[in-house]
Every structure is written in structure tokens, then in C-alpha cells.
C-alpha positions in Angstrom: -34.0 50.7 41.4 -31.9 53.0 43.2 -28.3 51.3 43.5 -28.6 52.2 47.5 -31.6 50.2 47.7 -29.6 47.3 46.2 -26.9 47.9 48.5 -29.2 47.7 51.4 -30.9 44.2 50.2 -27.5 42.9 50.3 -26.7 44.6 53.9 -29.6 42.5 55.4 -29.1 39.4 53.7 -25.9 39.5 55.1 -27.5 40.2 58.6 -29.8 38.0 58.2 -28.1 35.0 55.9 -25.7 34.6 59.3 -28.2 35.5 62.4 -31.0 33.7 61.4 -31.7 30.7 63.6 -32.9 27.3 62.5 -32.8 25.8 59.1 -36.4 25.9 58.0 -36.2 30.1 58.8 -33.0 30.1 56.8 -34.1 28.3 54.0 -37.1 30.6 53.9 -34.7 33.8 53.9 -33.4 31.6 50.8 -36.8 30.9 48.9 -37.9 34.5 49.6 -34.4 35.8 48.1 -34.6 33.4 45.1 -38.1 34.4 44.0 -37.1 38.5 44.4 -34.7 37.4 41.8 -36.6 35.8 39.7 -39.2 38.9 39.7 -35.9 40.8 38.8 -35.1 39.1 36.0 -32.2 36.7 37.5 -34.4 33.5 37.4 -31.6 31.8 36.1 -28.8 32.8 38.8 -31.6 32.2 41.2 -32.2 28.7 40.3 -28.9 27.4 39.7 -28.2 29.2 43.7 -31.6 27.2 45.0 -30.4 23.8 43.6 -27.1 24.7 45.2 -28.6 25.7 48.3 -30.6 22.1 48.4 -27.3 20.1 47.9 -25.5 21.5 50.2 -28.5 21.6 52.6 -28.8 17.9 52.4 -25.1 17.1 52.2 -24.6 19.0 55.8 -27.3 17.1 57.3 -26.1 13.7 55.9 -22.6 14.6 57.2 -23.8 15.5 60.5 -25.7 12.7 60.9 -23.3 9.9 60.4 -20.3 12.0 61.1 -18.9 12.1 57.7 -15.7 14.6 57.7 -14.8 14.9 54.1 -16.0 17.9 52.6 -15.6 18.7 56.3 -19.1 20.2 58.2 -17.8 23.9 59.0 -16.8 24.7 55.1 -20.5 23.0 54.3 -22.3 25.6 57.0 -20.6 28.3 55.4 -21.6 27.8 52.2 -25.4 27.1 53.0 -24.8 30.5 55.0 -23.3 32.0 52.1 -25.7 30.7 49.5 -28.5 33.7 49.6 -25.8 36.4 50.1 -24.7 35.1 46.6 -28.3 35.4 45.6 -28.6 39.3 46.4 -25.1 40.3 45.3 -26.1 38.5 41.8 -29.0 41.6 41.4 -26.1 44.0 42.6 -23.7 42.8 39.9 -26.6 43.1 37.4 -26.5 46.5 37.8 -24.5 48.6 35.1 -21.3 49.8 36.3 -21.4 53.5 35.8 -25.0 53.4 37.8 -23.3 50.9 40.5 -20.2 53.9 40.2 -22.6 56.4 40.7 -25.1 55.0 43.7 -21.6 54.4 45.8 -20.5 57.9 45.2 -23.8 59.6 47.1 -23.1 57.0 50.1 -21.8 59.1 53.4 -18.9 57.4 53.5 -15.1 58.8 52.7 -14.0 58.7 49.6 -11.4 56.4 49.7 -14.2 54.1 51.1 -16.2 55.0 48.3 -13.4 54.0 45.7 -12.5 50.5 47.4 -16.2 49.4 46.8 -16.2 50.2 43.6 -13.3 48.1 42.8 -14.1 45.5 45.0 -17.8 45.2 43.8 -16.6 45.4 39.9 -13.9 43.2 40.0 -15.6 40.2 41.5 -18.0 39.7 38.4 -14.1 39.9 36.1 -12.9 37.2 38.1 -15.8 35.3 37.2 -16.1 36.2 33.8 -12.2 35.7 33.6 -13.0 32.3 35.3 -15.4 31.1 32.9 -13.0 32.0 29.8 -10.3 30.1 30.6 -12.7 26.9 31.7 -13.7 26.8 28.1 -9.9 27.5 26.9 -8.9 24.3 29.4 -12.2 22.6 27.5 -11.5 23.6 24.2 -7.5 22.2 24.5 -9.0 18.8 26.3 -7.3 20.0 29.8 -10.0 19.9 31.5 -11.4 16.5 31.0 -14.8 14.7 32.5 -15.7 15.4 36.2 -14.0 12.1 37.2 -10.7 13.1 35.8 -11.1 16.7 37.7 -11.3 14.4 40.9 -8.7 12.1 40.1 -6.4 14.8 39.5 -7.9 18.1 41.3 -4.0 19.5 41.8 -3.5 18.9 38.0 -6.8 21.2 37.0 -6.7 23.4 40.0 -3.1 24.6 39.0 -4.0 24.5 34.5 -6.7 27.1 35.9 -5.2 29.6 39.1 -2.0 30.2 37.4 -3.5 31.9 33.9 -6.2 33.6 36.3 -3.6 35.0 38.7 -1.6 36.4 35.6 -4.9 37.6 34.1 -6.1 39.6 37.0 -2.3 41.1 37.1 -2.9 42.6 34.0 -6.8 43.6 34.7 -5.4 45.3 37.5 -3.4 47.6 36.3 -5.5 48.2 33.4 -8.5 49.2 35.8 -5.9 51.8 37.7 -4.5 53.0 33.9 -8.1 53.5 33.4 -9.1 55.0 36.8 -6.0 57.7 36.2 -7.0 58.5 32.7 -10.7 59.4 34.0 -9.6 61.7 36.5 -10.2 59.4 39.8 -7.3 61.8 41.1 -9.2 65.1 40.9 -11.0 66.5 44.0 -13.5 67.9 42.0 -17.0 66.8 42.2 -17.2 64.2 39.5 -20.6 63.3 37.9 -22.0 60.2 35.9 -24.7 59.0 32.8 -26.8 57.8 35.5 -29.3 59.6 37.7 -29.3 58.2 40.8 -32.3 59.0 43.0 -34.1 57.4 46.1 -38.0 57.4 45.1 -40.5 56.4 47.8 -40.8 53.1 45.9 -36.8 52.5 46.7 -37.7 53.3 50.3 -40.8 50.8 50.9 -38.4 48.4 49.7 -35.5 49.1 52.3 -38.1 49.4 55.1 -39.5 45.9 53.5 -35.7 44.3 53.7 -35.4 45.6 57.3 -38.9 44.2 58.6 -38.0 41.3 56.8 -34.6 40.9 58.3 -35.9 41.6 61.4 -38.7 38.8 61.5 -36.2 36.2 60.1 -33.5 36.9 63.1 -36.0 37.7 65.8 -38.9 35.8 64.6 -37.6 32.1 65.6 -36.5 33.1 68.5 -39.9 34.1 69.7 -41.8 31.9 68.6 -38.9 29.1 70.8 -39.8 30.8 73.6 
């Protein structure tokens, strides 16, 4: 797929993850999201998210219901809202870098735009990666423990874990910029890529899909209330 195509699934999931009214809408926008990324290849992130998304679902109503505070409501809405953003920006991420590097640079934004994307959109899945190596470093050297020692002592695990990520990413960072320098992200001439990047008419019945889409989960509801 066109990586602007990609981008624009994740523009309306946004618009539509936080617009759409109603939980039974929402949780459609969910189911639809999680079977695109199944057909995608992403069954697996799509699952895991679903089962998520069901917790959470159930955990908000059972603490709005008796008025339960701890994990407070608000942080719960924002994850179910959250959920199937999660869901589209996992087929984003999936995306090799240099054809993710190259869809942002034909966006009609400025450069410098163009640039903090990049980053941004590349170093999320290092976090994560980053993450998951030093869970199994805290495993392997028995710091991390069973779930009921991670709740007994969440300041304990919480600080084993941010304190080698925050030192980690440090160093990413300024390998990424070393890296960025060495490639010439400092000349103004017109840089190009591996990847040919180009909108094909089956990239564009997609976007006008996600819009329609969007469009009948925000506005849908709402009619149909009336």
C-alpha cells in the first residue's frame, strides 16, 4: 500500500476513535479496525489489542457502575479511546522504514514537518523494542518477579525498568542524528529512496473507504438518536 494511504487510515481512526458516540459504534470502529489487521497480516497485534479493548471495556463499565476510583474512570476512557488508534498505527509501524521515510517525504508539508514524523513515527517502535529487551534482561536476572510481586512493589519494577530505558534512548538518540548527518539529512538537494512510492487507484478507494467509514461512525449515531 502506498504509505499515504496508511497515514490516512490512522488520520481517521483518530477522528473517529475520539468523535464517535456511543460504545456499541465505537466498539464497531474497533472490530472493523481489528479485522483490516488481520487481512493485513497483523492478526496477532490485532487480537492481543481486541482482548485489551474487552478488558478495559468491561473494567470502565464495572467502575462506573459502582463508582469504583482506582484505576480511576478518565485514564480507563482514554485507553478504550485509544485502543483502535493503537490498532492502525500497528499496520503503519509494519511498514519498512525507508518506504515509511519515503511516503512522508511526498506529503505537502515543510520539511522540517516532514523530518519530525519521521523520527517520531520510527522511534516509537525502538522504545518498544528497547522495552521488551530489557523486560527479558529484568526476567532473565529474576528482577522482575511474578505479577504479584510487580503489584506489591510497582515503584521497585517501575524504577529497575525507566532508568536503563531512559539511558538507552539517550544513546539511540544521538545515534539516529550521527546517522541522519552521515546520510546527508542536511543537504537541500532532492533526496531519493529504494522505495517507489505511488498512489494507485486501489490506494485511493481505500482513503475514500476510511473517510465514508469515518464519517458514518461519527455522524451515523447521531442520526439514527434523532
Amino acid at each position: 500500500m502506498d504509505v499515504r494511504a496508511v497515514l490516512w487510515l490512522v488520520l481517521c481512526t483518530m477522528v473517529a476513535s475520539y468523535l464517535t458516540p456511543g460504545l456499541q459504534a465505537h466498539a464497531g470502529l474497533a472490530v472493523a479496525l481489528v479485522a483490516l489487521a488481520c487481512a493485513f497480516g497483523r492478526a496477532a497485534l490485532g487480537l492481543k489489542l481486541l482482548l485489551a479493548y474487552v478488558l478495559v471495556t468491561v473494567w470502565l463499565q464495572v467502575d462506573v457502575r459502582f463508582g469504583i476510583i482506582v484505576p480511576p474512570p478518565l485514564a480507563l476512557a482514554l485507553v478504550h479511546r485509544l485502543i483502535p488508534i493503537f490498532v492502525a498505527l500497528g499496520l503503519l509501524f509494519a511498514l519498512p522504514a525507508a518506504k515509511l521515510t519515503a511516503g512522508i517525504r511526498q506529503l505537502p508539508i515543510p520539511a522540517g514537518a516532514q523530518l519530525m514524523l519521521t523520527v517520531m513515527l520510527r522511534f516509537v517502535p525502538t522504545v518498544i523494542a528497547e522495552t521488551a529487551g530489557i523486560r527479558d534482561a529484568m526476567r532473565v536476572r529474576g528482577l522482575l518477579g511474578s505479577p504479584l510481586t510487580v503489584l506489591r512493589s510497582p515503584l521497585r519494577t517501575v524504577e529497575y525498568a525507566v532508568v536503563p530505558l531512559i539511558f538507552r534512548e539517550l544513546k539511540l538518540a544521538d545515534e539516529i542524528s550521527a546517522a541522519a548527518v552521515v546520510r546527508g539529512i542536511e543537504s537541500p538537494c532532492v533526496k531519493h529512496g529504494y522505495y517507489v512510492n505511488r498512489m494507485r487507484p486501489a490506494d485511493a478507494a481505500f482513503m475514500f473507504v476510511c473517510l465514508a467509514f469515518t464519517a458514518a461512525a461519527v455522524a451515523g449515531p447521531r442520526l439514527i438518536a434523532r
